[in-house]
VOGU-3710 file (C-alpha; in Angstrom, 3 decimals, decimal comma):
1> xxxxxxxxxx> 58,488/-132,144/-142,143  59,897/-129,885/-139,928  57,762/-127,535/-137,575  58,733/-123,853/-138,501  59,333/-120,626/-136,026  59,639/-117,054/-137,131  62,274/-115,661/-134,848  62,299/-112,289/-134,629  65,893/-110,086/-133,514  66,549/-106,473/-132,511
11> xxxxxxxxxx> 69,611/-105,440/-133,869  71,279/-108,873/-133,855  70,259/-109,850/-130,705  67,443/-112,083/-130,190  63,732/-111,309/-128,146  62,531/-112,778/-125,392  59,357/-113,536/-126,870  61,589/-115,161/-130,354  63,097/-117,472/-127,447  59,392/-117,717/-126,257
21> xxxxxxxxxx> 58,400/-118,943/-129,696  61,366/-121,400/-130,250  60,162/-122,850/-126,789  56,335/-123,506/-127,673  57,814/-124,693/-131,338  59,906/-127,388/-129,912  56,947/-128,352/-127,824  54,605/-128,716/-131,122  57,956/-130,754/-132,480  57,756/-133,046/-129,792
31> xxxxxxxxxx> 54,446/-133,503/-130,232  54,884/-134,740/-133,647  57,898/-136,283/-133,284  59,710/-133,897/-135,513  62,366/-131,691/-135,592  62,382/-127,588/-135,459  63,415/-125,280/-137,704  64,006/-121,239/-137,407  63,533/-118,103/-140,052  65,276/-115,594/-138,984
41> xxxxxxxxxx> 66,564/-112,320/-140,427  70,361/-111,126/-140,060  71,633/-113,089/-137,636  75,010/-112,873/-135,989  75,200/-116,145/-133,971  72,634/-119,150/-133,588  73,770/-120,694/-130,753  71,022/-118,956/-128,505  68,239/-120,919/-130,495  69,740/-124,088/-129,534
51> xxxxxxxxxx> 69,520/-123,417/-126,206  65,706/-123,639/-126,532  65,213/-126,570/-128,999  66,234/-125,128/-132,608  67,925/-127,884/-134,220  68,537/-125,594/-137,728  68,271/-122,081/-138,694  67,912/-120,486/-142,140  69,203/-116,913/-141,742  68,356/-114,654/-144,227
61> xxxxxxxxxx> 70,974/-111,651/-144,808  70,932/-108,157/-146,443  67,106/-107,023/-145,853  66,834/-103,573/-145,488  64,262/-103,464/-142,116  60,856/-105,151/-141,610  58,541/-105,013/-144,641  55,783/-107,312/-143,638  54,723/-108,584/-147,367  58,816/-109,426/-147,655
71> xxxxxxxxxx> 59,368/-111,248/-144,810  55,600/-113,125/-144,922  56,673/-114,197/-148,546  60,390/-115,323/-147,424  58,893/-117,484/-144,544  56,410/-118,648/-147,121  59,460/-119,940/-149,117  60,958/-121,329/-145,827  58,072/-123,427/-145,124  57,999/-124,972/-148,216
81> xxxxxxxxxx> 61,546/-125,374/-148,347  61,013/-127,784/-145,131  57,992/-128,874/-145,773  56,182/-127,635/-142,754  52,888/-128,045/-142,154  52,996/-125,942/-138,282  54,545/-122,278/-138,642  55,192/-120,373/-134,933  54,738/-116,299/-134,591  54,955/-114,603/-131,465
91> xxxxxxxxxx> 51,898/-111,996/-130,825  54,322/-108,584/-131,276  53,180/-105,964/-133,411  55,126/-106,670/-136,206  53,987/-110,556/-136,009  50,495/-110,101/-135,860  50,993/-107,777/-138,770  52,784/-110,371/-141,295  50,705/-113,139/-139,883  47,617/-112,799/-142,179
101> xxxxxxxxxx> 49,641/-112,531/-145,292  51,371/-115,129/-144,416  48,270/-117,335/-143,663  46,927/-115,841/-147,363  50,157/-117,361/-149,185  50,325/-120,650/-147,503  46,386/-121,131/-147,792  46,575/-121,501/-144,005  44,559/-121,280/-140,806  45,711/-118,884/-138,653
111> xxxxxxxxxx> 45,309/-119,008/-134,550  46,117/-115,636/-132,544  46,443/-115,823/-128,831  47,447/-118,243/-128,195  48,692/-119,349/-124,653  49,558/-123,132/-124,846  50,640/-125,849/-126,440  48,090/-127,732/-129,017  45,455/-129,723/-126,847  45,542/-132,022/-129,709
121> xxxxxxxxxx> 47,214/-133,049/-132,484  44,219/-134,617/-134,137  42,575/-132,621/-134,636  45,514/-129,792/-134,029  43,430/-127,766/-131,614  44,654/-124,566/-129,479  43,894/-122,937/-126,511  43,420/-118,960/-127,217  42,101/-116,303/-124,853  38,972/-114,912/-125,829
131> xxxxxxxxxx> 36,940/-111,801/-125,122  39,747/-109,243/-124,255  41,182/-112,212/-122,413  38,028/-112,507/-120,089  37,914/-116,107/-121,004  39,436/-119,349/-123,103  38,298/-120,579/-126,793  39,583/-124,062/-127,898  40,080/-123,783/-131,949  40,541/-126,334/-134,138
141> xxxxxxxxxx> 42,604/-125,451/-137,468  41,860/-127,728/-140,165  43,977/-126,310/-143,087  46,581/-128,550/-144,116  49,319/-125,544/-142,861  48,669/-124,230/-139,747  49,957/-120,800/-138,758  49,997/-120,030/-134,811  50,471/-116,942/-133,561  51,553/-117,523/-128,999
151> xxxxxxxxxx> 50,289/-115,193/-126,564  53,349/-113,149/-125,355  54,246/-114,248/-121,624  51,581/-116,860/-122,251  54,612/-120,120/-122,593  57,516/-118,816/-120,599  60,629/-119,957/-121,909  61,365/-123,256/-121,996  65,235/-124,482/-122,488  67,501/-127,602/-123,686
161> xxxxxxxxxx> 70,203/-128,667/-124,123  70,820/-129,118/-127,787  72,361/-127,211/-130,530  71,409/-125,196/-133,658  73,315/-125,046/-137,196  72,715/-122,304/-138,486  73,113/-121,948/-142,840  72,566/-118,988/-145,212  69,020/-118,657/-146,609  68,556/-116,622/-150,115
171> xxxxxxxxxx> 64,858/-116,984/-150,883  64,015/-114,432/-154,279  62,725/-111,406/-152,071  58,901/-110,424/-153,090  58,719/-106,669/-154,472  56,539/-104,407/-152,082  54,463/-100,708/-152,655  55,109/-100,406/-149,065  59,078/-98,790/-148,521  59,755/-98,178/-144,780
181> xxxxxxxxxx> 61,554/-94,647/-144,656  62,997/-94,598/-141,005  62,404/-96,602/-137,983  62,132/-94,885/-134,494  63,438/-96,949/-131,391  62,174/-96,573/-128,245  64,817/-95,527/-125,319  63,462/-97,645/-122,793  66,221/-99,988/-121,119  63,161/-102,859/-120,945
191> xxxxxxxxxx> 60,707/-102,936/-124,448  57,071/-103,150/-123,317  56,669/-106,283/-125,449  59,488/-107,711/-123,462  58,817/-107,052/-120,605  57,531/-109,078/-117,333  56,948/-106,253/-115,029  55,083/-102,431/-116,746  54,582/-99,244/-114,516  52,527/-97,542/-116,249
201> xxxxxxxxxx> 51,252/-93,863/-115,242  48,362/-91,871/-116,561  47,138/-88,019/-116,112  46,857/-88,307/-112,498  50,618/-87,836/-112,420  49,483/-84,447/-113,436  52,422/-83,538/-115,692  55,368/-85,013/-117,617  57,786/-83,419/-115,163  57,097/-85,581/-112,496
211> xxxxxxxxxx> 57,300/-88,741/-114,339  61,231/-88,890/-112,560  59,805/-90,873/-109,963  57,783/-93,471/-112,594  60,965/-94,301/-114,048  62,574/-94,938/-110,732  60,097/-97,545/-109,828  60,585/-99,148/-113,092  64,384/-99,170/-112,778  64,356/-100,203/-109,090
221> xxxxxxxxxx> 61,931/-103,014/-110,510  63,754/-103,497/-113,691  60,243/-102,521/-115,546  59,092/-100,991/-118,354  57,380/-98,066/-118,456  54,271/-97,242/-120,286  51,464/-94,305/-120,229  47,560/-94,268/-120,596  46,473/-92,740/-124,019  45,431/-89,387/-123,027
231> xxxxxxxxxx> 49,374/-88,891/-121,847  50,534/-89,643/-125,121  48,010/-87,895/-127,006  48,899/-84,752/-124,577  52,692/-85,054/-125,638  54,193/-85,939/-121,701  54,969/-89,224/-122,879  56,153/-90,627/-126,486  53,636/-92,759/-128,728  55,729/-95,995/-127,895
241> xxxxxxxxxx> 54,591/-96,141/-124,513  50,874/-96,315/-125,075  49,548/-99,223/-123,825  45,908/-100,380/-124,246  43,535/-100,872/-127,095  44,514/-98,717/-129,281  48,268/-98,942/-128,245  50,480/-101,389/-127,568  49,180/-104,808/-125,968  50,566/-105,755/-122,360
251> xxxxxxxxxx> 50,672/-109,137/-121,335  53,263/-108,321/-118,215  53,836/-111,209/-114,942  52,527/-107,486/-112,761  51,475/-104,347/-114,181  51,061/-101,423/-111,981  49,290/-98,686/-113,182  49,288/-95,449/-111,107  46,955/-92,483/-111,402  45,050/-94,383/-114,091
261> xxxxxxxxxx> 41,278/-94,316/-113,980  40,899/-96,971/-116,022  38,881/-96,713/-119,114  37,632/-99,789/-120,922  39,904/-99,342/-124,412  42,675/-99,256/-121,547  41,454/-102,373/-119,994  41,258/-104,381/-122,922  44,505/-103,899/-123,491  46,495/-104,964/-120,753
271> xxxxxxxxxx> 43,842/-107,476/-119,214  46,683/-110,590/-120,451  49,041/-109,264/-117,490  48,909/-111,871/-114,921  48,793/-109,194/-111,994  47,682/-105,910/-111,992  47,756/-103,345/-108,965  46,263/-100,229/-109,046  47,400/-96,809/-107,058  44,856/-94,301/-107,254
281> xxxxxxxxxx> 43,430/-91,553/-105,225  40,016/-92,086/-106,210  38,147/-95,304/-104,590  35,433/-95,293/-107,624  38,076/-95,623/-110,293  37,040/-98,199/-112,681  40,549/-99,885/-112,493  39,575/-101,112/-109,028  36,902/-103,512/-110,313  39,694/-105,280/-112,338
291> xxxxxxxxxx> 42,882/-104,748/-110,357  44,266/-107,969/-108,108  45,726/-105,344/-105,871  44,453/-101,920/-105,156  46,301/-98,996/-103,079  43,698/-96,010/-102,560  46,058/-93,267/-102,268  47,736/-89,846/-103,495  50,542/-91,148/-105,889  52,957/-88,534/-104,690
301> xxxxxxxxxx> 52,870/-89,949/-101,371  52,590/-93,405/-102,241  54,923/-94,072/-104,729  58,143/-92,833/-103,336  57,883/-94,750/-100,113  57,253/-98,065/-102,233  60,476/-96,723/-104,063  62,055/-96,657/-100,396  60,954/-100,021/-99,382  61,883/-101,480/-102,284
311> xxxxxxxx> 65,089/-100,344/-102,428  65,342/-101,239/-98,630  64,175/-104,568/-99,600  67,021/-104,974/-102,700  69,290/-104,060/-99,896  68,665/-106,580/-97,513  68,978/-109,154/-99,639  72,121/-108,395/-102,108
//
């Protein structure tokens, strides 16, 4: 009865928050004195996995993209195949997507959010943030499958020192009305889901032509970057940057946002970073009231000599 982790790759190569995953599933394993198995689609090389407590991987081949009903019915067929009773997701988009079909074919509870490892075993009970991550839920699922879905950054990344097999999986693929045409990547050298520090920038930057210096703090901090809806709705900055609500989640170690006012769908969004820190010129911008750190200040003269001092600061200590 092995515990079972979805780990999702990017072109072969694995993401932190599948390694993030693996971690919190060997933790569950432990728990139950088990071992842990991975789905995974495409695979070139499994030795990663092990690194993080994998002990076998079931790698399915020739897939034509993510489908969400496809893959939710092929880890379906995994679980059954090793008769687990705990299945791992991460909380990316494409996770959270597959996550309640997947909960609908194994007859299974399903926990999102969360950011630790079960409480208890008996009865399996997880700790989940709650109200747009103002506060902490303890759930008890008490299905017979359990499906949890971990709270990106929420674990870290926990490593071992064992080793993972890794052997050809051909489950019968499910059909689907849904056919993906193309897939758009994002440029950015850091994915937002990914990442552990986001600059984002919103329309006090006034224009997309002086973004140059946004994405020199993010490369100087090794960062993301990401935008406040009205930017992307306004065409400065692509749809893959959105952050917030109604974007793309953020749960970032420090998330800067500059020139943001700070609306509530915003908020709600990216209130899973650890630290946020606020530049803006107005001192009654709603970020304030939620920001660890707060520079009141004109962006154009602020963020350039943090650029400086950072870079200083790299410098010094090479």
């Amino acid at each position: 009865m092995s515990v079972l982790v979805y780990i999702e790759s990017d072109r072969g190569k694995f993401k932190k928050s599948a390694l993030e995953v693996a971690s919190y599933g060997k933790a569950v394993a432990n728990q139950l004195g088990t071992s842990l198995t991975a789905v995974t689609f495409n695979a070139n090389d499994a030795s990663e996995l092990g690194k993080y407590g994998v002990d076998k991987v079931l790698n399915v081949s020739n897939t034509d993209g993510f489908n969400a009903k496809v893959y939710a019915d092929v880890i379906k067929q995994a679980a059954a195949t090793e008769g687990s009773k705990v299945v791992v997701v991460s909380s990316t988009s494409d996770s959270t997507y597959l996550a309640p079909l997947l909960a609908v074919g194994l007859d299974a509870g399903y926990a999102s959010n969360v950011v630790d490892a079960p409480t208890s075993i008996s009865p399996f009970t997880v700790k989940r943030t709650a109200f747009t991550n103002k506060a902490f839920s303890f759930t008890e699922i008490n299905t017979e499958v359990k499906i949890v879905g971990v709270s990106n950054n929420s674990f870290g990344l926990v490593e071992t020192s064992g080793n993972a097999s890794m052997e050809s999986f051909s489950p019968s693929l499910a059909s689907s009305d849904v056919k993906v045409e193309s897939v758009d990547k994002a440029s950015d050298k850091v994915s937002i889901a990914d990442a552990e520090i986001v600059v984002s920038a919103g329309r006090g930057l006034k224009g997309p032509e002086n973004w140059e210096m946004i994405e020199e703090l993010a490369e100087v901090l090794g960062a993301a970057t990401a935008c406040s809806k009205p930017v992307s709705d306004l065409g400065w900055r692509p749809h893959s940057e959105h952050v917030g609500q109604t974007g793309k989640p953020v749960a970032a170690n420090l998330y800067i946002a500059i020139g943001i006012s700070g609306a509530i769908q915003h908020l709600a969004g990216i209130n899973a970073s650890k630290v946020k820190v606020v530049i803006n010129i107005d001192p009654e911008a709603p970020f304030f009231k939620a920001a660890d750190y707060g520079v009141v200040g004109d962006a154009f003269d602020v963020v350039p000599k943090l650029i400086e001092k950072l870079k200083a600061f790299k410098a010094q200590n090479a």
